[in-house]
C-alpha positions as CSV (number, residue, x, y, z in Angstrom):
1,X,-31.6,19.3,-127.7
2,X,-35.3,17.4,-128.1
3,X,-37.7,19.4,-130.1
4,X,-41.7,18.9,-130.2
5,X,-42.9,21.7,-132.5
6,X,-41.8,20.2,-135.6
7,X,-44.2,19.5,-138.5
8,X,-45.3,16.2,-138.7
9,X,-45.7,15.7,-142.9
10,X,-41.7,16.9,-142.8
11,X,-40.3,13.7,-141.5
12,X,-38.3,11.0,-144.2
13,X,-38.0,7.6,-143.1
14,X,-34.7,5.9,-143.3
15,X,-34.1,4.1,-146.6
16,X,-33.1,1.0,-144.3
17,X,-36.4,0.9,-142.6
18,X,-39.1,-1.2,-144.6
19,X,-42.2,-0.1,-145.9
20,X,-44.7,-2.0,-143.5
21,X,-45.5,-0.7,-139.7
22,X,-43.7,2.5,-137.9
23,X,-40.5,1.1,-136.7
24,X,-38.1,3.2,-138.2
25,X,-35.9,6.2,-137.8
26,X,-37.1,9.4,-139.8
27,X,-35.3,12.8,-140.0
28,X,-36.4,16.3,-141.4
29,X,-34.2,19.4,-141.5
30,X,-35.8,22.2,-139.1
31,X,-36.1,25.8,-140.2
32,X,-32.9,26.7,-138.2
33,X,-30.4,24.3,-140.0
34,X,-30.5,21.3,-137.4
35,X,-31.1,18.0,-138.3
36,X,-34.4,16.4,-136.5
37,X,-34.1,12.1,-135.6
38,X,-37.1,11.0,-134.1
39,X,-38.9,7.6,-133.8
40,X,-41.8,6.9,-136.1
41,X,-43.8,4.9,-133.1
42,X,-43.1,7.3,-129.9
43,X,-43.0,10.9,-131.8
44,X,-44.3,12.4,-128.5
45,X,-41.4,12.1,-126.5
46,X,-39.8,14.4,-129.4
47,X,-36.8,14.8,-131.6
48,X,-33.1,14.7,-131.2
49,X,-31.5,17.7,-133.1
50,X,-28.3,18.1,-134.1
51,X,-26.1,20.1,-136.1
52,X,-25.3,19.2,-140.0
53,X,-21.8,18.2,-139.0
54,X,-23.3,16.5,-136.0
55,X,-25.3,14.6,-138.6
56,X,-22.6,14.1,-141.4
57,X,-20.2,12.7,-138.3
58,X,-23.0,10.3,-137.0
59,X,-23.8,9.1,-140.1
60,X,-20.0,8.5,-141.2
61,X,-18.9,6.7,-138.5
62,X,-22.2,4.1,-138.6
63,X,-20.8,3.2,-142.2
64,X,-17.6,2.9,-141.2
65,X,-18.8,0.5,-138.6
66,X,-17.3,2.8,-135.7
67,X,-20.8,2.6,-133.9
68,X,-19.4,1.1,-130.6
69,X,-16.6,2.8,-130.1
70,X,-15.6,6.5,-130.8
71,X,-17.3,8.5,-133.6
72,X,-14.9,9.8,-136.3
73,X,-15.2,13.2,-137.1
74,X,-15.8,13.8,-140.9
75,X,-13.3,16.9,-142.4
């Protein structure tokens, strides 16, 4: 689902983004429990949310370099 009412001094940017311009992911965690991705230079179109285990699975399978191919769910 893509959120726009989400408070703009909650978003993190990633720690592989670099510290000059706004090209970078950022997340927040929303009241509800989801996870917000957005991207720091269009934050008008809004924010992907996702569940935690969404998230964790996401974020799992991009470390285990499974990001072209199926995701692998985390237990």
């Amino acid at each position: 689902m893509i959120r726009h009412d989400l408070p703009e001094d909650a978003w993190r940017k990633s720690s592989h983004s670099g510290d000059t311009g706004p090209n970078c992911i950022e997340m927040q965690h929303t009241p509800d429990e989801l996870v917000a991705i957005g991207d720091s230079k269009d934050r008008p179109r809004g924010a992907l949310t996702l569940s935690p285990h969404a998230w964790a699975t996401f974020v799992h399978s991009i470390r285990r370099g499974r990001s072209e191919g199926a995701f692998q769910p985390v237990s």
